[in-house]
VMD Tcl script that builds the backbone (N, CA, C; Angstrom):
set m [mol new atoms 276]
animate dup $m
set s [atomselect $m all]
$s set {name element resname resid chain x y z} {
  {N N UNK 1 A -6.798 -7.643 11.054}
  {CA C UNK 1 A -5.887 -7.278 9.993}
  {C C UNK 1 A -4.463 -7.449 10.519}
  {N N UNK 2 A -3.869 -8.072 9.542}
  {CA C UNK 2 A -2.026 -8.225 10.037}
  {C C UNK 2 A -1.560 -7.041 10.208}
  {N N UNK 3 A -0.020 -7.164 10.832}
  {CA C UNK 3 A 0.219 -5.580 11.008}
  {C C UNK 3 A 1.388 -5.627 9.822}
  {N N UNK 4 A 1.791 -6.767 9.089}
  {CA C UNK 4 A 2.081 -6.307 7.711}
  {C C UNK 4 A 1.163 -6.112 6.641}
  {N N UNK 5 A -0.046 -6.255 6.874}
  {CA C UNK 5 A -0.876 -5.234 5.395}
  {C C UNK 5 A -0.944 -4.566 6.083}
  {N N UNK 6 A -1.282 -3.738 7.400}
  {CA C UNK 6 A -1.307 -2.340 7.862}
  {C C UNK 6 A 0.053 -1.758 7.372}
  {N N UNK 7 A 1.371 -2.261 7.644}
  {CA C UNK 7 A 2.771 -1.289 7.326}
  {C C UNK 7 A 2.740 -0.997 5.663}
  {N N UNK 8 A 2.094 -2.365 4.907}
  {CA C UNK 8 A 2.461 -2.109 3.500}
  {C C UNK 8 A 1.265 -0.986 3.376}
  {N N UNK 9 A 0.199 -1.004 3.806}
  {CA C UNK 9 A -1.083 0.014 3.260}
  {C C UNK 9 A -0.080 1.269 3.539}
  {N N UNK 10 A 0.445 1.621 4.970}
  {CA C UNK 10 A 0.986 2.820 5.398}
  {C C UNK 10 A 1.788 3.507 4.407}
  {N N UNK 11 A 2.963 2.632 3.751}
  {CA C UNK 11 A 4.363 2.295 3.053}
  {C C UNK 11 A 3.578 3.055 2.171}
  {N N UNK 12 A 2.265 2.194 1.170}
  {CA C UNK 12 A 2.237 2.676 0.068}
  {C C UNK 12 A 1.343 3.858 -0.285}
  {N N UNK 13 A 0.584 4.164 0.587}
  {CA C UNK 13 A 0.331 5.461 1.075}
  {C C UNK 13 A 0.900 6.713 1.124}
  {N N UNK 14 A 2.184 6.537 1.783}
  {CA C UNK 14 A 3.254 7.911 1.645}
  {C C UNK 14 A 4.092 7.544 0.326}
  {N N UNK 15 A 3.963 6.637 -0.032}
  {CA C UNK 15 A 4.961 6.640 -1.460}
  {C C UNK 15 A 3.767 7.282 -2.517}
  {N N UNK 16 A 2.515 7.276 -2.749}
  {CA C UNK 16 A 1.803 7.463 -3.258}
  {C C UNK 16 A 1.290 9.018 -3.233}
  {N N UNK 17 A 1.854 9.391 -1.941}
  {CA C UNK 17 A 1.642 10.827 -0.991}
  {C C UNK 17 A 3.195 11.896 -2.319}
  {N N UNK 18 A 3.856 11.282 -1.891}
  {CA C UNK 18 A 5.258 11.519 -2.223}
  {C C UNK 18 A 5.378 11.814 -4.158}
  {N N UNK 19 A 4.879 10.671 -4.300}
  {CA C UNK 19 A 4.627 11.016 -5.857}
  {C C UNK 19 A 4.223 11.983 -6.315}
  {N N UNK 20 A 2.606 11.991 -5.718}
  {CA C UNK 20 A 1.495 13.273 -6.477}
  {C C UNK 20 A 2.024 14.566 -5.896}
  {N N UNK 21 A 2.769 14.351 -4.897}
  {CA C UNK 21 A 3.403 15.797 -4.464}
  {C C UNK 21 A 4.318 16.573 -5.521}
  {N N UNK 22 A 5.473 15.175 -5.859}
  {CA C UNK 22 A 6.742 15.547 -6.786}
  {C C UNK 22 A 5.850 15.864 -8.032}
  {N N UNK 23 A 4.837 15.599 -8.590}
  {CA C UNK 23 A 4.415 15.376 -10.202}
  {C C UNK 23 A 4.070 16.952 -9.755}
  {N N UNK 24 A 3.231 17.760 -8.770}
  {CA C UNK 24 A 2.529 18.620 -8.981}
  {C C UNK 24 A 3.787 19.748 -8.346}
  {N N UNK 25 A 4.628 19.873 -8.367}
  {CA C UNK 25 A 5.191 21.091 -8.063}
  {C C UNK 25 A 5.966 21.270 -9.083}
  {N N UNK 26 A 5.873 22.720 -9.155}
  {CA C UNK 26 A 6.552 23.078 -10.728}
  {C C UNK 26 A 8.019 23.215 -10.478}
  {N N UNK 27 A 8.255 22.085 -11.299}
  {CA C UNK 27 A 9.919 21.814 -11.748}
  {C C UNK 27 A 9.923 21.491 -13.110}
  {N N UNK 28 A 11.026 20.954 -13.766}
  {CA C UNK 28 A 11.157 20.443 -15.169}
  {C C UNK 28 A 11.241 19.380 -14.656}
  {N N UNK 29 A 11.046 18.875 -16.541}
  {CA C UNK 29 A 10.745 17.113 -16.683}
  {C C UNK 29 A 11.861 16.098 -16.488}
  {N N UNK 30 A 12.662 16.577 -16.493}
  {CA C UNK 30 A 13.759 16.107 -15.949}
  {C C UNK 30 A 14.276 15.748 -14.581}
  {N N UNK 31 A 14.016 17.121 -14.096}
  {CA C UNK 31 A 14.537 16.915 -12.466}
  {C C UNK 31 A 13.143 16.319 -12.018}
  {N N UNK 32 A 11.855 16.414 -12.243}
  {CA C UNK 32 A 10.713 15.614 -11.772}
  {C C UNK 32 A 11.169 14.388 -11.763}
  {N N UNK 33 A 11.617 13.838 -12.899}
  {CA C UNK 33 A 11.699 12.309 -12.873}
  {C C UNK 33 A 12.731 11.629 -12.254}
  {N N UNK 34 A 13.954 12.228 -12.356}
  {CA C UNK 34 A 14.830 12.660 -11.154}
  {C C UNK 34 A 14.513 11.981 -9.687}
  {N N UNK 35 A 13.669 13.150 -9.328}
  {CA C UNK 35 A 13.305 13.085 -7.826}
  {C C UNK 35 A 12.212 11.742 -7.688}
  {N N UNK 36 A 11.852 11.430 -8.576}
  {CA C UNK 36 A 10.333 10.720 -8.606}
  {C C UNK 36 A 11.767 9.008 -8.306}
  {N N UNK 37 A 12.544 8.881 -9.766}
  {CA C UNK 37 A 13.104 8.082 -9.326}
  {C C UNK 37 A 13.744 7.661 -7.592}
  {N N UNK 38 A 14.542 9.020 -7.496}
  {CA C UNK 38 A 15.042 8.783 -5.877}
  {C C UNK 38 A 14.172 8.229 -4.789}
  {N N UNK 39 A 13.172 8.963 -4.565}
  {CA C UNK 39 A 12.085 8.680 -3.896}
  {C C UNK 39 A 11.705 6.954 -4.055}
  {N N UNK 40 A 11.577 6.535 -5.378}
  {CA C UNK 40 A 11.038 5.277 -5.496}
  {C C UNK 40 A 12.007 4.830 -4.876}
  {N N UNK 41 A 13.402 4.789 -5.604}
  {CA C UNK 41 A 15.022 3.803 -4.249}
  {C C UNK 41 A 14.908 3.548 -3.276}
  {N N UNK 42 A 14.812 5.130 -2.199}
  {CA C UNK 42 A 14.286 5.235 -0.738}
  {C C UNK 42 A 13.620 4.525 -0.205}
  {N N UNK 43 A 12.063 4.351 -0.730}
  {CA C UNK 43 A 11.392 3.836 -0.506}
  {C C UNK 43 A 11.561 1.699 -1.069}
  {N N UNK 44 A 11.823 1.445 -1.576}
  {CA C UNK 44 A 12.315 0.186 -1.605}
  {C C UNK 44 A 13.335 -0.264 -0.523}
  {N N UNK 45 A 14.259 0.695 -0.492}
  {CA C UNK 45 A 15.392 0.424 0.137}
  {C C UNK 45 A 14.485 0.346 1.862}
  {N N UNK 46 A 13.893 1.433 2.192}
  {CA C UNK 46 A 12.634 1.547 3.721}
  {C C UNK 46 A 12.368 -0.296 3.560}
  {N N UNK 47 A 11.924 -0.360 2.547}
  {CA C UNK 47 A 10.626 -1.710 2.085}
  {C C UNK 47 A 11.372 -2.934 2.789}
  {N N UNK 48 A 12.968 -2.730 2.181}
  {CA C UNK 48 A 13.599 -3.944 2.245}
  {C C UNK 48 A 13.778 -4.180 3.707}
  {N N UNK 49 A 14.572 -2.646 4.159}
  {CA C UNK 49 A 14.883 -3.224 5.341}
  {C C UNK 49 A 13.860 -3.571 6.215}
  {N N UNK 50 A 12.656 -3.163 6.106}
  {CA C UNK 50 A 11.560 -3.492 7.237}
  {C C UNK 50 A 11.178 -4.839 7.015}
  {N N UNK 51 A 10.938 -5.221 5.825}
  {CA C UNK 51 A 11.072 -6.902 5.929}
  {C C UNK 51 A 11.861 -7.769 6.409}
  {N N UNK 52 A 13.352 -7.338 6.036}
  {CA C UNK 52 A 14.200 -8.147 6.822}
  {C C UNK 52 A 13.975 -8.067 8.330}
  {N N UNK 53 A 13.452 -7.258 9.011}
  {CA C UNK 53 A 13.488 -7.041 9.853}
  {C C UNK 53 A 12.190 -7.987 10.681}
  {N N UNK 54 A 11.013 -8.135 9.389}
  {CA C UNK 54 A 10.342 -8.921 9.990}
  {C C UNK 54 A 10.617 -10.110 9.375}
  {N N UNK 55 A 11.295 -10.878 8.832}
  {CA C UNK 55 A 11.788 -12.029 8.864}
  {C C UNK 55 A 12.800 -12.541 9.555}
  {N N UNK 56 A 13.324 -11.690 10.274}
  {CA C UNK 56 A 14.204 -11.677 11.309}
  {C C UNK 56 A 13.286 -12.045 12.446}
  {N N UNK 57 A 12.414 -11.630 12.769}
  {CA C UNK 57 A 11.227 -11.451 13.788}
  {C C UNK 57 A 10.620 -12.796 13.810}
  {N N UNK 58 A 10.200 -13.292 12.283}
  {CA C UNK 58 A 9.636 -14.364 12.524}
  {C C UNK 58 A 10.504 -15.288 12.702}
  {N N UNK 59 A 11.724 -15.516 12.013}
  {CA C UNK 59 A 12.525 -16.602 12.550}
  {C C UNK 59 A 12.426 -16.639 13.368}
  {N N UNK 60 A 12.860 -15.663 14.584}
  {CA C UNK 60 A 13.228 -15.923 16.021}
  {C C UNK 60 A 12.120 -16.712 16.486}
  {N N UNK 61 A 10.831 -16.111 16.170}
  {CA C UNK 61 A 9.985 -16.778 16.829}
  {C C UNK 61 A 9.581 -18.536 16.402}
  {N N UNK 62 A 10.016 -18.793 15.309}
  {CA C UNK 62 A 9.537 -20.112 14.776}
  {C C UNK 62 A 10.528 -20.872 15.507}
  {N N UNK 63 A 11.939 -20.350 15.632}
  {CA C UNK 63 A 12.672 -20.600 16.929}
  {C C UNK 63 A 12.728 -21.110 17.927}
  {N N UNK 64 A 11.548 -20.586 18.429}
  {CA C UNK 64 A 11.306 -20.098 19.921}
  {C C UNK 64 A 10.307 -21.590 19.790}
  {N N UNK 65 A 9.447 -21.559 18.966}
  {CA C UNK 65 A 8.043 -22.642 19.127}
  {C C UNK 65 A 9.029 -24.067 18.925}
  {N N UNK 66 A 10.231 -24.201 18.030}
  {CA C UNK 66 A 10.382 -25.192 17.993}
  {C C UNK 66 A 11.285 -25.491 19.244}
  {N N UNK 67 A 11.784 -24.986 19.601}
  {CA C UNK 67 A 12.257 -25.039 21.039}
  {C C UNK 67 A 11.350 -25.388 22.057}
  {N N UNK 68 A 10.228 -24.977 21.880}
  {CA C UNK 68 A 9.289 -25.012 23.078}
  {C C UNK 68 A 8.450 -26.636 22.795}
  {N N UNK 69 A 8.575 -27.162 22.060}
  {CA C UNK 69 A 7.656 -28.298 21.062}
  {C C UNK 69 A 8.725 -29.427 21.559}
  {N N UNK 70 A 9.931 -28.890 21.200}
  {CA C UNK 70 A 11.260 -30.360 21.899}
  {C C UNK 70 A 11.084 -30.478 23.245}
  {N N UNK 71 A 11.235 -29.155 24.018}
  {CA C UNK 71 A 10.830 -29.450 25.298}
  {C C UNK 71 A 9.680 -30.076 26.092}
  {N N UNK 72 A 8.478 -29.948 25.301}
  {CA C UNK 72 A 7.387 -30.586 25.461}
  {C C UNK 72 A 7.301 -32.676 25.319}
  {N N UNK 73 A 7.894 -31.811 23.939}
  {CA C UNK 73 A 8.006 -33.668 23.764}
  {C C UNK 73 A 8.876 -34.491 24.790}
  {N N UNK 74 A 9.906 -33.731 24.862}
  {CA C UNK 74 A 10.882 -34.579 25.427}
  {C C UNK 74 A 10.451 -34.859 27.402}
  {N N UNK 75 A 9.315 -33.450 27.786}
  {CA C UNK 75 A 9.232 -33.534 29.253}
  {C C UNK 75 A 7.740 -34.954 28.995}
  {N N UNK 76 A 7.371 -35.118 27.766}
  {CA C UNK 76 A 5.879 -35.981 27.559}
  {C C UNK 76 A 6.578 -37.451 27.716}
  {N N UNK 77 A 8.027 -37.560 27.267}
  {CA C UNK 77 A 8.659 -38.474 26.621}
  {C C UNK 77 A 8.972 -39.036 28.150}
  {N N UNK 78 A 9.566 -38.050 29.012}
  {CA C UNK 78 A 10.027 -38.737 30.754}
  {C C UNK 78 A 8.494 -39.107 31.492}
  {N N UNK 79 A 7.880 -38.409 31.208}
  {CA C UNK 79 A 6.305 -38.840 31.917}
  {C C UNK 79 A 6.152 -39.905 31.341}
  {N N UNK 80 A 6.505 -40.649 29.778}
  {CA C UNK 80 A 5.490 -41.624 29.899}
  {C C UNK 80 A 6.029 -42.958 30.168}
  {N N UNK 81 A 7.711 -43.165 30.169}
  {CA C UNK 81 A 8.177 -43.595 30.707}
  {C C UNK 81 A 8.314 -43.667 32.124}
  {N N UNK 82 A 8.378 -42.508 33.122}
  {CA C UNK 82 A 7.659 -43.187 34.348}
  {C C UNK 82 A 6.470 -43.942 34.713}
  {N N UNK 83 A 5.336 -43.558 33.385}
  {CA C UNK 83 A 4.427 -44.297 33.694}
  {C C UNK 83 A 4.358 -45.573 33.583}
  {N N UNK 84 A 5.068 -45.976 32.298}
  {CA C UNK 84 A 5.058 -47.481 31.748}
  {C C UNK 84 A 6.315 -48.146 33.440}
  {N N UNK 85 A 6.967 -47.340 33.876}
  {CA C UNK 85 A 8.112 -48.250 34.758}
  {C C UNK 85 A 6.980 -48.294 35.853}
  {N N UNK 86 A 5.794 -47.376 36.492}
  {CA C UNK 86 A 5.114 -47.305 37.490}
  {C C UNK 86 A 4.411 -48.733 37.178}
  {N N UNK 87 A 3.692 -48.820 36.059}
  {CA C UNK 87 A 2.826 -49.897 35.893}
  {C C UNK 87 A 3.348 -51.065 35.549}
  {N N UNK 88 A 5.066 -51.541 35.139}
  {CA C UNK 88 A 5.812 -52.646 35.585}
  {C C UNK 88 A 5.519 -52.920 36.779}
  {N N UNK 89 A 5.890 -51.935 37.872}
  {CA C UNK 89 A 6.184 -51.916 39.101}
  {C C UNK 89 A 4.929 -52.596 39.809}
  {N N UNK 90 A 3.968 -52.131 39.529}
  {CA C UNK 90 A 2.627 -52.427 40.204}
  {C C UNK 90 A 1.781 -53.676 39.435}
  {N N UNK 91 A 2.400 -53.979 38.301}
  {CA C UNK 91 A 2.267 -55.135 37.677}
  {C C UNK 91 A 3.007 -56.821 38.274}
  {N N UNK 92 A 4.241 -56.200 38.903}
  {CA C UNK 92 A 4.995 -57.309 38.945}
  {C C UNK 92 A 4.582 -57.461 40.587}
}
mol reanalyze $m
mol bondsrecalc $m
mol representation Tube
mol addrep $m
């Protein structure tokens, strides 16, 4: 299991926690919906930043691979050119 459906299961879990809490304690219908709204903000606003945070995460890393993929190519690219100059060499 990813550990973003684990954070969203978690996420929507306590938002879900949070709700049935606010609906069942005696307040008026007003300030219930009130609080019910705030809570939902909070929780989006949690939502957003933790994504950015993992899209931040993954950039770096897609980053990182394409960095690591140039370097590859480019160390494949001097090998195979020594090889083709080795086998001039031993050709001529």
């Amino acid at each position: 299991m990813s550990t973003g459906k684990i954070l969203l299961g978690v996420l929507a879990g306590v938002a879900a926690g949070a709700l049935i809490g606010v609906l069942f304690a005696p307040d008026k219908g007003w300030n219930t919906r009130k609080k019910i709204v705030k809570k939902g903000e909070d929780y989006v606003e949690s939502l957003k930043d933790k994504l950015d945070d993992f899209l931040d995460t993954m950039s770096d890393k897609i980053e990182d691979v394409k960095d690591e993929v140039t370097d590859f190519a480019e160390q494949a690219k001097v090998k195979t050119g020594q090889t083709g100059k080795e086998a001039r060499t031993a050709g001529a």
